[in-house]
C-alpha positions, -999 to +999 in steps of 0.1 A: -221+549+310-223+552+350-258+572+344-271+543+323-263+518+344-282+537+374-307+537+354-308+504+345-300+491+381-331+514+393-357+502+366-346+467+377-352+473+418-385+489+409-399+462+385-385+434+418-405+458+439-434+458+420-439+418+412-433+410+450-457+433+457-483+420+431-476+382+448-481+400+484-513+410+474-526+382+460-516+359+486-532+385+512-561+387+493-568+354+488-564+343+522-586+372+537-605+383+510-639+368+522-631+382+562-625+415+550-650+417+524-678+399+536-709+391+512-691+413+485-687+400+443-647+408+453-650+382+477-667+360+461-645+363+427-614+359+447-626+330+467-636+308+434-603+315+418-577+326+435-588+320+471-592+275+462-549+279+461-547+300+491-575+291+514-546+284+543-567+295+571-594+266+562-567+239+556-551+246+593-586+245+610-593+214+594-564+194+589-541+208+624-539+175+639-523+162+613-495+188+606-490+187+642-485+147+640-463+155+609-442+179+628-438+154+658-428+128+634-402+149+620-388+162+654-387+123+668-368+113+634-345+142+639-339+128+672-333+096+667-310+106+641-285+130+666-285+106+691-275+074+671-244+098+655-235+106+685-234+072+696-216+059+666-190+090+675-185+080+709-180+045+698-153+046+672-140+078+686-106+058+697-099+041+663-076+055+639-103+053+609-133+071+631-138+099+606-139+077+575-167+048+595-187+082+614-190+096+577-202+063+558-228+051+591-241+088+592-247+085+556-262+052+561-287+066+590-296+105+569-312+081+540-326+056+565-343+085+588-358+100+554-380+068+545-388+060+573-402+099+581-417+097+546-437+066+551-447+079+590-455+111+575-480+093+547-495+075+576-507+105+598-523+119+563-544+084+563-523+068+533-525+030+535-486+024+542-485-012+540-496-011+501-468+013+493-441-008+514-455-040+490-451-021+458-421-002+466-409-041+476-411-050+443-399-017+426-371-026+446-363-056+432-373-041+394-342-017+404-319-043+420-320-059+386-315-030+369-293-007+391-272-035+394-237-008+390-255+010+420-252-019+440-219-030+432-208+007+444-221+001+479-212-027+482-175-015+477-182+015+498-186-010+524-156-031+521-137+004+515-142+010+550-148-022+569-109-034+553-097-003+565-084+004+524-079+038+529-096+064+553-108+106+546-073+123+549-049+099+531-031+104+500-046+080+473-031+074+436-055+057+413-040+051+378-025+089+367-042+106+397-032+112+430-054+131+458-070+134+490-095+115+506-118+139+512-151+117+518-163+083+513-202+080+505-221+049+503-218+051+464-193+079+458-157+088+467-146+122+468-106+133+462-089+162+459-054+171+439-028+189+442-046+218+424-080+221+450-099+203+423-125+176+435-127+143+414-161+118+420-150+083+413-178+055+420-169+030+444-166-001+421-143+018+400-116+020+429-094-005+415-052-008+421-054+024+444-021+031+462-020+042+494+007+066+506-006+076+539-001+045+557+038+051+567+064+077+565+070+091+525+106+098+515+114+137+504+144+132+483+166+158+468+191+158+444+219+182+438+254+185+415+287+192+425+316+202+403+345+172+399+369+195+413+352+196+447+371+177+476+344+147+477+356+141+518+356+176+529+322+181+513+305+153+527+320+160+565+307+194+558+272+177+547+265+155+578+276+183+603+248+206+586+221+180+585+208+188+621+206+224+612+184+213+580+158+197+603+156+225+630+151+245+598+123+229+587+107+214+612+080+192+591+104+168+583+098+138+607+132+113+602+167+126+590+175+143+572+203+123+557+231+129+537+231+096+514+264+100+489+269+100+455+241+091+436+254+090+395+285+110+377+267+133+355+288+155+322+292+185+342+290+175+378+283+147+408+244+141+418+243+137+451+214+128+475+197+140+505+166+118+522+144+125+551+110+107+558+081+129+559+039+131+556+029+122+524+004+155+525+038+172+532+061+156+509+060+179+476+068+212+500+096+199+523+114+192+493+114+225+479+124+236+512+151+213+511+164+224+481+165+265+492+187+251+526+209+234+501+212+261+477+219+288+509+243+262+524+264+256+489+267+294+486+277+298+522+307+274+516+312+288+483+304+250+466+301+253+433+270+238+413+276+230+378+263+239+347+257+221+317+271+242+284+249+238+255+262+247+218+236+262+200+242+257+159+228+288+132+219+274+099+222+306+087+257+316+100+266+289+084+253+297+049+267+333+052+300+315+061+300+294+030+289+323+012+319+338+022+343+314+017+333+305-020+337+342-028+372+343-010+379+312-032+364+337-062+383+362-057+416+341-055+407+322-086+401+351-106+438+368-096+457+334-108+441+338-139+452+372-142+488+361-128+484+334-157+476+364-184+504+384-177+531+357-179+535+351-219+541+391-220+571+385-204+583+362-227+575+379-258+596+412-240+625+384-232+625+373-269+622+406-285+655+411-264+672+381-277+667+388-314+687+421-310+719+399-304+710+377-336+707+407-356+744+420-342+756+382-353+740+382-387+757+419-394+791+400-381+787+372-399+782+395-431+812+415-423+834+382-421+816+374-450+828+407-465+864+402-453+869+365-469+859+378-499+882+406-497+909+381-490+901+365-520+907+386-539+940+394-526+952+361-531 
């Protein structure tokens, strides 16, 4: 497989090799084909074909004043362009929303410099300007009328920054998402989550946006306790540990506090700890928060419940009453066999009791026997 793919990898390099070469040679060829062949069918063959796309040498003798002109008029545009962000920068340098108004008038002044270098640039290549400023005039108001959504997103570009809404570097929640300002364009808006992904949103579609970057966030964290923890004891321990919390993690701006009892849950009390933070900040202080609190409760040996969940088998519970009905079964079937054997017994009792009868009836026939004998005596 390795061998193969040498193989493959080499054909590859040399058929590179060989196609820039080819294009080498006929751009050589058809610049200096007629200098280095002079009078020759080659050179006139390569000059009435391929030498019309590549006669370079001709166009710079006769047309150098104007690439020079074009080159000046791109180096003064480029100029012009430095200085006037470097004036803007200097300018709103001091305000707290410099990045976010450097970004949007830079923007402003990159498309600016490009027309106007385009329609300078036209104008050293002896194209009448002034008929292409009238028509693109009125292809500008044929697209004002129909790029009217464009419009609308500049124009909330604009009051995005001029109302000081929100600036590149705050945290932003529009509807379910919530981001970073990462730039503000004249049309677009740029914001990242949580995850490094980058979400475009047009500027008119900026609607209800919630700004969390404007003051401290709160970084809240919520831990149980067991019912049978000593609530006073716990919470004296609680404030004298909250100084140690915030040398610990030293992002956290104001507090921590220790802020009580927040709800009585089934297995345990909630209890809360605040501190004010950096929104960018916020998610990760209180993760760090809650590995202090985990290393402080095991420190004190504080105990943090559990809830117990019961966890029901259907099929334990068949087997049981499986079970059971044969138990049930089993006992019915040795009554009935209790219930056989009892008229045995009596039949045994009887048989006894005739034996008696049978002693009385042979009695009864000897007193028989002796009346008689009596009467005849008498």
């Amino acid at each position: 497989m390795n061998l193969s793919r040498r193989k493959v990898s080499f054909l590859e390099k040399v058929k590179r090799t060989v196609v820039s070469l080819a294009i080498i040679a006929c751009f050589f060829f058809g610049i200096f084909a007629s200098r280095i062949f002079p009078n020759t069918e080659f050179a006139n063959i390569i000059d009435t074909t391929v030498g019309k796309f590549f006669d370079i040498v001709d166009f710079f003798t006769v047309y150098y004043k104007n690439i020079i002109e074009t080159f000046t008029v791109i180096l003064f545009i480029w100029l012009i362009y430095k200085v006037l962000g470097i004036f803007t920068n200097f300018i709103v340098k001091i305000r707290r929303r410099s990045g976010t108004v450097i970004a949007l008038i830079m923007n402003a002044l990159k498309y600016i410099s490009l027309i106007v270098a385009f329609f300078l640039i036209l104008s050293t290549w002896g194209v009448e300007t002034t008929t292409l400023l009238a028509s693109a005039g009125i292809i500008a108001l044929a697209l004002s009328l129909g790029a009217q959504s464009l419009i609308a997103d500049i124009l909330a570009g604009v009051f995005i920054i001029f109302e000081n809404q929100f600036k590149i570097g705050d945290v932003i929640q529009i509807n379910d998402f919530r981001g970073i300002v990462k730039s503000i364009g004249i049309r677009i808006t740029k914001f990242e989550d949580i995850n490094g992904d980058i979400k475009i949103i047009n500027n008119s579609d900026i609607r209800g946006a919630i700004n969390s970057s404007n003051l401290l966030s709160q970084a809240i964290c919520y831990i149980d306790i067991s019912y049978e923890q000593d609530i006073d004891k716990f919470e004296t321990m609680m404030r004298k540990n909250m100084s140690k919390m915030k040398e610990a993690i030293p992002l956290i701006k104001k507090g921590p506090f220790y802020d009580g009892i927040e709800k009585f849950q089934e297995s345990g009390m909630t209890i809360r700890v605040v501190s004010w933070v950096n929104e960018i900040d916020r998610l990760h202080i209180v993760r760090q928060m809650n590995k202090y609190l985990k290393k402080l409760f095991d420190k004190k040996n504080i105990q943090i419940p559990y809830p117990q969940v019961i966890v029901h088998n259907p099929q334990a519970k068949r087997a049981s009453v499986k079970k059971t009905s044969a138990t049930k079964k089993k006992t019915i079937t040795k009554a009935a066999s209790t219930t056989k054997k009892g008229p045995v017994a009596k039949k045994t009792t009887t048989k006894k009791a005739t034996t008696p009868k049978k002693t009385t009836t042979s009695s009864k026939g000897k007193k028989s026997t002796t009346t008689s004998k009596t009467k005849k005596t008498k």
